[in-house]
N, C-alpha and C positions, 0 to 999 in steps of 0.2 A: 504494500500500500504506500502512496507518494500523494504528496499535496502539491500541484504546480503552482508558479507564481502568481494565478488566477481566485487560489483558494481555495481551489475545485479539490476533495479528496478521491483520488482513482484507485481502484482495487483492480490489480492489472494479474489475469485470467490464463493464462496460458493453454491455450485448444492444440496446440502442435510446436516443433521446431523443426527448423530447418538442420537436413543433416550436412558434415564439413565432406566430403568425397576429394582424394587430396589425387591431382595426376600428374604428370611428368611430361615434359616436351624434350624433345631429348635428339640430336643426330650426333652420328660417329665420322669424324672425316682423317684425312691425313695429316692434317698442322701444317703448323712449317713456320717460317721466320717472320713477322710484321714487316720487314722490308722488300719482302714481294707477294704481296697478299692478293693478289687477279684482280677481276672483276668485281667478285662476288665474296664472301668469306659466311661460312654457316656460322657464325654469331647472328650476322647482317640477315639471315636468312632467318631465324629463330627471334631476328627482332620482328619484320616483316610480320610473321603469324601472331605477336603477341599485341602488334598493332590492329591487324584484322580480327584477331577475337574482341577486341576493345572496343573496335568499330561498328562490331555486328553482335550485341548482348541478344541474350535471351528475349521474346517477346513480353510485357506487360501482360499479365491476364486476369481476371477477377474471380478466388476462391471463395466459398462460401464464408471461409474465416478471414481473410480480407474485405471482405463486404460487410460483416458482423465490425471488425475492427474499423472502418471509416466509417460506418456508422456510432459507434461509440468515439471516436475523433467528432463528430460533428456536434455532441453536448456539449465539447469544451469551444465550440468555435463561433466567432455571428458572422452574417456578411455571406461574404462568395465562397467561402471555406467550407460555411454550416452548409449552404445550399448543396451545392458538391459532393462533399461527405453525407449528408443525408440521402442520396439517391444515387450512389454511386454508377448505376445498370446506366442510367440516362445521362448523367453527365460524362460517359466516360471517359471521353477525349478528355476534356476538362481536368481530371483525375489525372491520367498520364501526364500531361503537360506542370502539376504541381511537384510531379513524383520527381521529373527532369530533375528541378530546382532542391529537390530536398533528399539525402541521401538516405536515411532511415525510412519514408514513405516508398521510396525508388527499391528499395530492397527487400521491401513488403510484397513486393506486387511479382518479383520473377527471380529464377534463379541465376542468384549469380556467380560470374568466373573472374576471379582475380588472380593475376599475376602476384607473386610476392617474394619469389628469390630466383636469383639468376647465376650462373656458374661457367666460368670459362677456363683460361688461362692461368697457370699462377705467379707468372712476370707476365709484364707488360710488352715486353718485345717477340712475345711466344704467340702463334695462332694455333689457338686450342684444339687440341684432336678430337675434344670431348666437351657439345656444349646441350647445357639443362637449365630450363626454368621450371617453377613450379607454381601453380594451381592448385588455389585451397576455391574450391566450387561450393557453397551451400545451398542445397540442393532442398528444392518448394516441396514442399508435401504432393504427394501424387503424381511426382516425375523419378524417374529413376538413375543410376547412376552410371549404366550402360548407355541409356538416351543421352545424357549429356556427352559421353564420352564419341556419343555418334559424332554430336554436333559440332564438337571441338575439331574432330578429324577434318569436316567438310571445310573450313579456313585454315588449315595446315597445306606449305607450299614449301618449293626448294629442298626437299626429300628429307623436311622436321617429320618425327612420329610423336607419338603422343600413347603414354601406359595409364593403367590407375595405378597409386601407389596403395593406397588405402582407403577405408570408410565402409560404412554401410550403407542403402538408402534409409530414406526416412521413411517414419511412421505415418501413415495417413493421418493427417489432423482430423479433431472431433469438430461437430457443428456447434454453433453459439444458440442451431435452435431445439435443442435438445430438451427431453424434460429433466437427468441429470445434470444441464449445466443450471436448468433454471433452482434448483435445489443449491448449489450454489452457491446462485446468486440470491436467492433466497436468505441463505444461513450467514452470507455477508453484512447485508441487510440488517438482522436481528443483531448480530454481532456490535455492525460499526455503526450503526445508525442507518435510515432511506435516504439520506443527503450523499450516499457517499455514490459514485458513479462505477460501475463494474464493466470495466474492459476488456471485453476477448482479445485475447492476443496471437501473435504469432510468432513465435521467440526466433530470432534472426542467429542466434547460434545456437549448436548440440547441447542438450540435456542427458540424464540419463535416460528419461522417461521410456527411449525405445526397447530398454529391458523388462522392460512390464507388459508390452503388447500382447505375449503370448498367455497374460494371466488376468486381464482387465479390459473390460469393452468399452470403458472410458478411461480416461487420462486427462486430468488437469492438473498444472502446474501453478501453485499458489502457496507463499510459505506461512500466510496470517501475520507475517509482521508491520509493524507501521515506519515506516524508516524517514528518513530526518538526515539534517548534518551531521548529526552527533555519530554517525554511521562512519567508517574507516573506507576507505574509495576499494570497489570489487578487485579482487586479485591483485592491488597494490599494497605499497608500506603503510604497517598499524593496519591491515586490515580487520573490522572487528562488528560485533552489532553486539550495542548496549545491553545490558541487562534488561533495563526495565522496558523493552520491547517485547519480550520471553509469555509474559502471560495470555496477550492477544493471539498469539498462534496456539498455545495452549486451549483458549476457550472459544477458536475458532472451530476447530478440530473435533473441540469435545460437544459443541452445538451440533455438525457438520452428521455426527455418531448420531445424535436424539433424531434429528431429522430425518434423517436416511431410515430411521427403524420406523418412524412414529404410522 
């Protein structure tokens, strides 16, 4: 749970994540000396492809929990934002064109492939016999990790190939219109008060959650805590969450039991 600068408190939902599916662009050449490097050098070539993946992302597309989630964006918005957000299906263009500008809404809506390490030579006057970059892809609910890897091939040129190195796909995300999520959102409600705003989400990185697929026909990710400054920044220095956060999860959980039985 988070208070934005608005006042608004959100109780932020998790209906799915996206899974990390990690691949490899990778060619083997001959090398040789940077003082006679041709034409062409497969670095130059491996740049080439990470340009045309960049240039050609995944399409934009509208899941039933991205519809759920811009619709909960549109409580906290007024104006052209609230319109937009509140009818996602009809303004779509509209939607894409916000997404452009914003990089958490743009990552919402498709899977995407980024570049993030590159590997060549290890002097500077050497042309690499051996050159890799790597691709951490997280990958939208409902697309697999074989498809992307289709995709990635079709903009590979100059004799780049492209492996997976790791990952699994992801788990199908839950719907926001569920009668499980409405319990809930329900038991939230009771908990923190009807002012507080409940957000399906779509978590933009892996959880664990895909380990429970095989034993639960829902999965929502929500820890009941209310967090504030007084929080330690995620997976940085003094990471921490205060004590006196602890009982709200506790009597979230233990509501969350009565309801589900009653």
């Amino acid at each position: 749970m988070t208070t934005d600068d608005k006042g608004h408190r959100i109780a932020h939902v998790g209906l799915g994540d996206k899974s990390q599916i990690v691949y490899e662009l990778y060619k083997d050449g001959t090398g040789g000396h940077s003082s006679v490097p041709g034409l062409h050098t497969d670095m130059g070539a491996l740049a080439r492809c990470i340009v045309a993946l960049e240039d050609h992302p995944r399409p934009y597309k509208l899941t039933d929990l991205s519809r759920g989630r811009l619709k909960g964006m549109a409580k906290l918005e007024t104006g052209d934002k609230q319109r937009i957000f509140s009818d996602p299906d009809r303004y779509w263009d509209e939607v894409c064109e916000l997404a452009r500008q914003d990089a958490r809404l743009d990552a919402l809506l498709y899977t995407t492939i980024c570049v993030t390490m590159a590997q060549g030579a290890q002097q500077p006057n050497v042309i690499p016999a051996h050159v890799s970059a790597t691709i951490s892809a997280r990958v939208l609910p409902g697309e697999t990790g074989d498809e992307i890897l289709a995709y990635i091939q079709q903009h590979l040129t100059g004799g780049i190939q492209v492996r997976r190195v790791s990952g699994i796909d992801p788990v199908n995300a839950d719907t926001p219109d569920s009668e499980k999520f409405r319990l809930v959102e329900q038991t939230i409600h009771d908990v923190y008060g009807d002012d507080v705003i409940v957000m399906p989400e779509l978590m933009l990185f892996a959880t664990d959650s895909r380990y429970y697929k095989d034993i639960a026909r829902h999965i929502f990710l929500f820890s009941g805590y209310e967090q504030d400054d007084t929080w330690g920044p995620m997976h940085g220095v003094n990471e921490r969450i205060p004590a006196a956060t602890l009982p709200g999860s506790r009597n979230f959980f233990r509501r969350l039991m009565e309801n589900y039985n009653a």
